[in-house]
VOGU-3710 file (C-alpha; in Angstrom, 3 decimals, decimal comma):
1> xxxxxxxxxx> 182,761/-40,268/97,017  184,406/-38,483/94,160  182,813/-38,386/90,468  185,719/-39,648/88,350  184,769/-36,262/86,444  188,282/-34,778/87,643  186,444/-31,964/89,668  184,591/-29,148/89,423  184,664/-25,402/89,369  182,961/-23,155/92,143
11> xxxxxxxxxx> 181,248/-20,043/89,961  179,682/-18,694/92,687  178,478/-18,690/96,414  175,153/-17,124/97,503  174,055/-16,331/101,070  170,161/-16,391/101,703  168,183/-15,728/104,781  164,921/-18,020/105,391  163,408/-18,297/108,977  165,499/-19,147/111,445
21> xxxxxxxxxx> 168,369/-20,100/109,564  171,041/-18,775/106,718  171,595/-20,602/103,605  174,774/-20,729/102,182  175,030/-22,242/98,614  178,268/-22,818/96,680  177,253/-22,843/92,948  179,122/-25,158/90,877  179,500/-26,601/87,036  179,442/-30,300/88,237
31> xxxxxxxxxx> 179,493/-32,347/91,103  182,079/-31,891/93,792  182,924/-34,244/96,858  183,523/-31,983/100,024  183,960/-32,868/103,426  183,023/-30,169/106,285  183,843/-29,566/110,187  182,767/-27,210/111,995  184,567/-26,171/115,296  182,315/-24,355/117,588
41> xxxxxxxxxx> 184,804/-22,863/119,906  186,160/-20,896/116,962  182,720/-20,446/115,396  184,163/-21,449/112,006  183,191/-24,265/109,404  185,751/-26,031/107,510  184,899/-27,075/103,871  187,133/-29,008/101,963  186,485/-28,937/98,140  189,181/-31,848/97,162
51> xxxxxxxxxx> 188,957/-32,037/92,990  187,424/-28,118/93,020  188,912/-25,234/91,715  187,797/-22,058/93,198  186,378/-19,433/90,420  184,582/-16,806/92,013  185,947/-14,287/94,665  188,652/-15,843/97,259  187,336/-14,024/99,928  184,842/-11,586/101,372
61> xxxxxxxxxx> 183,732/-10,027/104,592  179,715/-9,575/105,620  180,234/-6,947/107,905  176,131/-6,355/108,009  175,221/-9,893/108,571  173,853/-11,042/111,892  175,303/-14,235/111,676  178,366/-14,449/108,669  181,599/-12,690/109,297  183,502/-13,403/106,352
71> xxxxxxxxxx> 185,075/-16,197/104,397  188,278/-16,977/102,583  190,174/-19,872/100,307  193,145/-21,286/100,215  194,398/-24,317/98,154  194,088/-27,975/99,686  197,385/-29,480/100,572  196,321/-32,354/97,963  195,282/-29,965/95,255  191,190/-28,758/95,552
81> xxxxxxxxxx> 190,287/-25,860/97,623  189,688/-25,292/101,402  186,931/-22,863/102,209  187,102/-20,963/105,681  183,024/-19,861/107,050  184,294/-17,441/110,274  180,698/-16,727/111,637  180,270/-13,784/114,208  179,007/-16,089/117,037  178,086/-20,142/117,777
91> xxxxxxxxxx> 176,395/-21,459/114,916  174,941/-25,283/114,539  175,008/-26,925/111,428  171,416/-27,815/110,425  172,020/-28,741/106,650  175,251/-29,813/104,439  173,553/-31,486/101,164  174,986/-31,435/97,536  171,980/-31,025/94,941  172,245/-32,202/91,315
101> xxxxxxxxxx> 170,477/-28,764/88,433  167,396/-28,255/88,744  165,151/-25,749/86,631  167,625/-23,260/86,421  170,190/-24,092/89,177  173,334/-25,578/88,636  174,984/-28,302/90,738  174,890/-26,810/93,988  176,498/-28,023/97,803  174,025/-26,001/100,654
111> xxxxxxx> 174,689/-25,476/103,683  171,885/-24,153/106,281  173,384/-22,491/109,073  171,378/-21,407/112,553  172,606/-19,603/115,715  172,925/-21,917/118,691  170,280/-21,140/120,917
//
């Protein structure tokens, strides 16, 4: 469901440990429709940002992290931004919720992340 705003920018993504599971929060100046798949056999998850333009680093590898390899951007074929999660072995998706500011958050879309077991 897209906001009629005409998108939003991504300023920032954040990784955060909590028990038994790793956050992953995309921090953004309004709200942002995204879709998400994530493939298991290639232990990668698929965001698509469609009316988002990508402001913060394009990519980055987490070489220490037990469970995040890396991720990259690339523009969406329709405009909007495609964000690549590679994770370092199965994940499941436990979480994928966008949150409206709060406090002294942003918008925000979250993503919890935990190893298959």
């Amino acid at each position: 469901t897209a906001s009629g705003s005409g998108g939003a920018d991504v300023l920032g993504v954040r990784i955060g440990e909590h028990p038994g599971k790793t956050r992953i929060v995309l921090d953004l100046d309004g709200v942002s429709p995204f879709r998400h798949d994530l493939d298991q056999n290639e232990n990668v998850l698929i965001v698509t940002l469609p009316e988002a333009v990508w402001k913060t680093a394009s990519q980055k590898d987490f070489s220490a992290h037990p469970l995040l390899r890396s991720y990259r951007t690339q523009p969406g074929k329709d405009g909007g931004t495609v964000l690549v999660l590679r994770f370092k072995k199965p994940v499941r998706l436990v979480a994928a919720t966008p949150l409206g500011p709060g406090g002294t958050a942003a918008h925000r879309i979250l993503f919890d992340i935990a190893p298959v077991k």
